[in-house]
C-alpha positions in Angstrom: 167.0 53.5 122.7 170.7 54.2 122.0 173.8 55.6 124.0 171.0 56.3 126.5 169.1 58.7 124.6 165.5 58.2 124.0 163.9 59.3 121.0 159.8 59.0 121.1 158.3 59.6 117.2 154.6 60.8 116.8 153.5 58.3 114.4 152.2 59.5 110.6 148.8 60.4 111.8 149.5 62.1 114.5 152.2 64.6 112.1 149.5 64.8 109.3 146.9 66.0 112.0 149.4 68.2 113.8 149.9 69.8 110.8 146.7 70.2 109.3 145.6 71.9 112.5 148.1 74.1 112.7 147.4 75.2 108.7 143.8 75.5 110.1 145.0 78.2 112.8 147.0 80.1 110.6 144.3 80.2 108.2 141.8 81.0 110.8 144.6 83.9 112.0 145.1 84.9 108.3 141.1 85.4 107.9 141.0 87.6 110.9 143.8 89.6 110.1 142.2 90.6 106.8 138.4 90.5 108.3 139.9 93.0 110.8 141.5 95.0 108.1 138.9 95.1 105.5 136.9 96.8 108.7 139.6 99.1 109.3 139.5 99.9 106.1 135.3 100.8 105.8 135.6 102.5 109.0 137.9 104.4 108.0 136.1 105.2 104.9 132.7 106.2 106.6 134.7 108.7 108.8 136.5 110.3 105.6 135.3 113.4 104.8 135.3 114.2 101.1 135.6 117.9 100.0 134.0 117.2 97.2 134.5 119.0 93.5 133.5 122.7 94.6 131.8 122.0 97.6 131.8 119.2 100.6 128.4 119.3 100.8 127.5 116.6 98.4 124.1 117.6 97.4 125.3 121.6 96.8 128.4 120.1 95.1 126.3 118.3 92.7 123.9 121.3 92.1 126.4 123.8 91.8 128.0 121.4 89.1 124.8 120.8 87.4 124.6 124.5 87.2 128.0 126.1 86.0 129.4 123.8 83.7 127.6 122.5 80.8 127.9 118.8 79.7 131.2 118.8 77.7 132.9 120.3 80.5 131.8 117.9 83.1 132.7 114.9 80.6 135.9 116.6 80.1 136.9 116.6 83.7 135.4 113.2 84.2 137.4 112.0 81.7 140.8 113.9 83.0 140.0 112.2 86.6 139.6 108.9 85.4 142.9 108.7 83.8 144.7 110.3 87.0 143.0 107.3 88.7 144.0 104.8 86.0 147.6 106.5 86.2 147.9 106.5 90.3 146.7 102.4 89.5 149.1 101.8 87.6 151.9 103.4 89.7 151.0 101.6 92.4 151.0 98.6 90.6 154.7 99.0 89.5 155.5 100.0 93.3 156.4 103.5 91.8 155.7 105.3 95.1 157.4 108.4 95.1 156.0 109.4 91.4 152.4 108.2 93.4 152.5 110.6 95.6 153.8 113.8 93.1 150.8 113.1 91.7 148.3 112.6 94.3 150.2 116.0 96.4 147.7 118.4 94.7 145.2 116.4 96.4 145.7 117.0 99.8 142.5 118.3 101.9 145.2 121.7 103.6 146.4 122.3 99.5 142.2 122.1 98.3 141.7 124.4 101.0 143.8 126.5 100.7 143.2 127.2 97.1 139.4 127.6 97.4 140.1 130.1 99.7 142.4 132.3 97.4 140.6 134.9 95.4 141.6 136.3 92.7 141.7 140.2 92.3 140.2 142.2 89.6 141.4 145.7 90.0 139.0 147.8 87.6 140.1 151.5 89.1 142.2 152.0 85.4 138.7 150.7 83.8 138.2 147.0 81.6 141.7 145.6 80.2 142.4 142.4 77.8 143.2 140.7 80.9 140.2 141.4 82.9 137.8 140.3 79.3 139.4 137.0 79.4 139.3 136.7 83.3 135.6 136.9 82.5 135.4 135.4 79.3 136.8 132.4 81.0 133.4 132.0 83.3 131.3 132.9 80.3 132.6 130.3 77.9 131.2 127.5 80.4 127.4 128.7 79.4 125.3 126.5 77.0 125.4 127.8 73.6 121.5 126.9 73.0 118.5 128.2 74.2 115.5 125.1 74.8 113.7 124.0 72.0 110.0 124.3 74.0 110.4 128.4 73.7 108.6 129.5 70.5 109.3 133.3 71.0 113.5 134.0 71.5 115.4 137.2 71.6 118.6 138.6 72.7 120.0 141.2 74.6 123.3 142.6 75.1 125.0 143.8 78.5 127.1 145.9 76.6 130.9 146.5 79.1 132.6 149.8 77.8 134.9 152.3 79.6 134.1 156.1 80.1 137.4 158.1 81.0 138.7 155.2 82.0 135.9 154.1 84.3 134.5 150.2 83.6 130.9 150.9 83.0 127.9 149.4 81.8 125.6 151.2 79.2 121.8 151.3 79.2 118.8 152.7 77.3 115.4 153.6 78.0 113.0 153.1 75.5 110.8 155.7 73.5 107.9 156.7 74.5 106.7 156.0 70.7 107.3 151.8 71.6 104.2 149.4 72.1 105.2 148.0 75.2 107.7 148.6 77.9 107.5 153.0 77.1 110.2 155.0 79.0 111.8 151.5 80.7 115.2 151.3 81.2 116.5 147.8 79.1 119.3 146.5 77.5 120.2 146.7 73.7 118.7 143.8 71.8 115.2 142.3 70.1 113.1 139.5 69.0 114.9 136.9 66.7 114.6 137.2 62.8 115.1 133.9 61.3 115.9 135.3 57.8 118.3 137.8 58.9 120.0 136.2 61.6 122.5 133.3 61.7 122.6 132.5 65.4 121.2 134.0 68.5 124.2 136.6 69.6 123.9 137.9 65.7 120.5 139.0 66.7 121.4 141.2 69.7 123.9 142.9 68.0 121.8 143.8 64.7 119.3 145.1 67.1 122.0 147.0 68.7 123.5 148.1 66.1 120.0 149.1 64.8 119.1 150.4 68.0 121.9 153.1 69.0 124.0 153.6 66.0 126.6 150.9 67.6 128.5 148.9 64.7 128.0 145.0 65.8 131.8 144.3 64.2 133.0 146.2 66.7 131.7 144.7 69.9 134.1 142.5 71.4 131.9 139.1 72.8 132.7 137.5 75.6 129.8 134.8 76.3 126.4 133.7 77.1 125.0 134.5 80.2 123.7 131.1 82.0 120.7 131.8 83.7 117.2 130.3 84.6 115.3 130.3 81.4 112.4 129.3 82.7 112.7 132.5 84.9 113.4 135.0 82.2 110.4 133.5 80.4 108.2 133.8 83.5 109.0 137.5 83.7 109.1 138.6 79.7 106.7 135.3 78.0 109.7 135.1 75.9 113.2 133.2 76.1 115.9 136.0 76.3 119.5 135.4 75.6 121.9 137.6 77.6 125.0 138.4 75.4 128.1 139.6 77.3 130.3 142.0 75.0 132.3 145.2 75.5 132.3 148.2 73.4 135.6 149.3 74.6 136.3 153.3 75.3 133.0 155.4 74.7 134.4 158.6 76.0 135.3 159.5 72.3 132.5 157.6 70.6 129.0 159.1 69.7 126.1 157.0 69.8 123.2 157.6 68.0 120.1 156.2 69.7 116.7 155.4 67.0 114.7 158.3 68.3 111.2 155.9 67.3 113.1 153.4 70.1 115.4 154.5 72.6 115.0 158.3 74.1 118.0 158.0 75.5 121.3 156.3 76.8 123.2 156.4 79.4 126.3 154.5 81.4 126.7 153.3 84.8 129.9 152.7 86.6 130.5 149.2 87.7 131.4 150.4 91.1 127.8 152.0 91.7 126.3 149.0 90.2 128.2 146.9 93.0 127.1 149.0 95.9 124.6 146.6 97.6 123.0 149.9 98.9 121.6 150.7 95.8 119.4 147.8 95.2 116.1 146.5 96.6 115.4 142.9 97.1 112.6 140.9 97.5 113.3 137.7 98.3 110.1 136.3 98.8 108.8 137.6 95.4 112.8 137.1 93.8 112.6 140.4 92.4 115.6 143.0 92.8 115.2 146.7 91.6 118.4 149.0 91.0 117.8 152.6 92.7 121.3 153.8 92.1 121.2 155.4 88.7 119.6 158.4 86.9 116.4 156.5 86.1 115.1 152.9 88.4 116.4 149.2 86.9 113.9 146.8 87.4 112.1 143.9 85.6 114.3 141.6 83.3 117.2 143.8 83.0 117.7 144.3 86.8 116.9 140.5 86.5 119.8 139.8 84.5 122.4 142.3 85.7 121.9 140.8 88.9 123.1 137.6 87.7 126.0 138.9 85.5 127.1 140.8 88.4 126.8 138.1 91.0 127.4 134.6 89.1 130.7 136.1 87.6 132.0 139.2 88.5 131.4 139.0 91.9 133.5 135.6 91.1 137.0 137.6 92.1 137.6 140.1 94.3 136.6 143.6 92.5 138.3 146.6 93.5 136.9 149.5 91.5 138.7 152.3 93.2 
C-alpha cells in the first residue's frame, strides 16, 4: 500500500494461466473462423454451376469433346488452360490484382454466353468464296487424318463443292448401268484404295475422280476429312469410306467427261435445295435419311454422309443461300 493506493498482483501462475487460456480462445476462434470459411468456401462450390467447355451439361460436354476434336487439339487446349491457371497463380501470388482480373474477364459466365450464342453468317447467295472454304476448312481440319487399322477394305470419296452461275452446289453421279454393284445409284466420286498407286487416302479419291468424270485431281481445292462414325459407314458399305471435302470451283464453263463404263451421268445440286429439310426422309428408328429433292433419289451411304457434312459443319453458321 502507498499514498493510499492499493495495488493487488496476480501472482506468476495465475498470468501464465490467464494467458495460456486466453491463446486457447483465440485459437479456438481462429479454427472456427477458418472451419466456417473452408465451408463457405465448398458450399459455395457445390452450388457453382460450371458452363463447361461447349456445353454445361458435363456428360454432353465431354462427348461432344470426345467427338469434334481429335487428340492434339484437346492437348493443345489443355495445355493453353493450364498455363492461364499457372499465370492467374502466379498473379495472385504477386498481389497483381487488376492484371488478374484482365485475364480472367473473358471468363465471365454473361461474356461465355453471350458468345455461344453469336452465330456466324455464311451468306452463299454470290456462290462459295475463299472466305467461306476456310470458314469450313477450319471445322474440317479438326478431323483425324487416319482411318482404324481393324478395316481391311478402305476407299474414298469426294463431296466435290463447285459453283454453277454462281450458285454453291454440290455435284453427283450415278453410276452405269455396266457396274457390278450399286447400277444406276446416285454416289459420290471416289473408289477402293490402291496401295501401289496411292500415297495416302485423299490421293485415292481424287485418282478415282479424276478417272471417273474427266476431273483433273491438281485442280481440286481440299478442304478436310469428314469425321464421321466409321463403324457406321462400314455397317452400311462392309468397307471403311473416307469422305474427302474439296471444291472444284466454277463448273459453269467447265466440261466434264463422265467414264461411260462407270458413271451415266452427272449432275449438281444447289446447296440451298440440299438444306431444305422438306426434301429429306428420316428414319430415326432405323438412322437412315433419303434425299427426295433432286432429279434422281439420295439414299444409302452418300445421303449417309451428306447428311453429316451438311449438319456437323455447314449447318455450324447461319447459311443464307438466297
Amino acid at each position: 500500500m502507498k499514498g493510499g493506493n492499493v495495488v493487488w498482483r496476480a501472482s506468476r501462475h495465475q498470468l501464465a494461466a490467464c494467458h495460456a487460456a486466453v491463446e486457447e480462445q483465440m485459437s479456438a476462434n481462429e479454427k472456427s473462423h477458418t472451419a466456417a470459411t473452408e465451408n463457405k468456401s465448398l458450399h459455395s462450390h457445390a452450388q457453382f454451376k460450371s458452363l463447361g467447355v461447349i456445353e454445361p451439361s458435363k456428360d454432353l460436354d465431354l462427348q461432344l469433346m470426345i467427338t469434334n476434336y481429335t487428340l492434339p487439339a484437346l492437348a493443345a487446349g489443355l495445355r493453353d488452360r493450364e498455363e492461364t491457371l499457372q499465370f492467374c497463380a502466379r498473379l495472385l501470388e504477386d498481389g497483381n490484382l487488376e492484371q488478374l482480373e484482365r485475364v480472367l474477364h473473358p471468363y465471365q459466365a454473361e461474356l461465355i454466353t453471350r458468345r455461344r450464342r453469336k452465330t456466324r453468317s455464311l451468306d452463299l447467295a454470290g456462290g462459295l468464296t475463299s472466305k467461306h472454304l476456310n470458314m469450313l476448312r477450319k471445322y474440317l481440319q479438326r478431323s483425324p487424318r487416319q482411318l482404324t487399322r481393324a478395316v481391311s477394305l478402305r476407299a474414298s470419296v469426294v463431296i466435290p463443292l463447285c459453283n454453277v452461275n454462281g450458285v454453291a452446289s454440290v455435284l453427283f453421279e450415278r453410276r452405269s448401268p455396266f457396274v457390278r454393284s450399286f447400277k444406276n445409284q446416285v454416289c459420290f466420286p471416289g473408289g477402293m484404295v490402291e496401295e501401289s498407286l496411292d500415297v495416302n487416302i485423299i490421293e485415292t479419291s481424287l485418282r478415282e475422280m479424276e478417272e471417273e468424270i474427266g476431273f483433273p485431281a491438281r485442280s481440286v481445292d481440299v478442304l478436310g476429312v469428314l469425321r464421321c462414325d466409321w463403324s457406321e459407314v462400314h455397317k452400311i458399305t462392309g468397307i471403311g469410306v473416307t469422305p474427302v471435302v474439296g471444291f472444284l470451283g466454277d463448273l459453269t464453263e467447265k466440261e466434264l467427261s463422265p467414264n461411260p463404263k462407270e458413271v451415266a451421268e452427272c449432275f449438281t445440286i444447289p446447296l440451298a435445295t440440299l438444306l431444305d429439310v422438306e426434301h429429306w426422309n428420316r428414319e430415326e428408328e432405323k438412322g437412315t435419311v433419303v434425299f427426295v429433292g433432286g432429279p434422281h433419289v439420295i439414299w444409302g451411304l452418300t445421303a449417309h454422309l451428306l447428311d453429316i457434312f451438311l449438319k456437323d459443319i455447314l449447318m455450324r453458321y447461319k447459311v443464307q443461300v438466297q
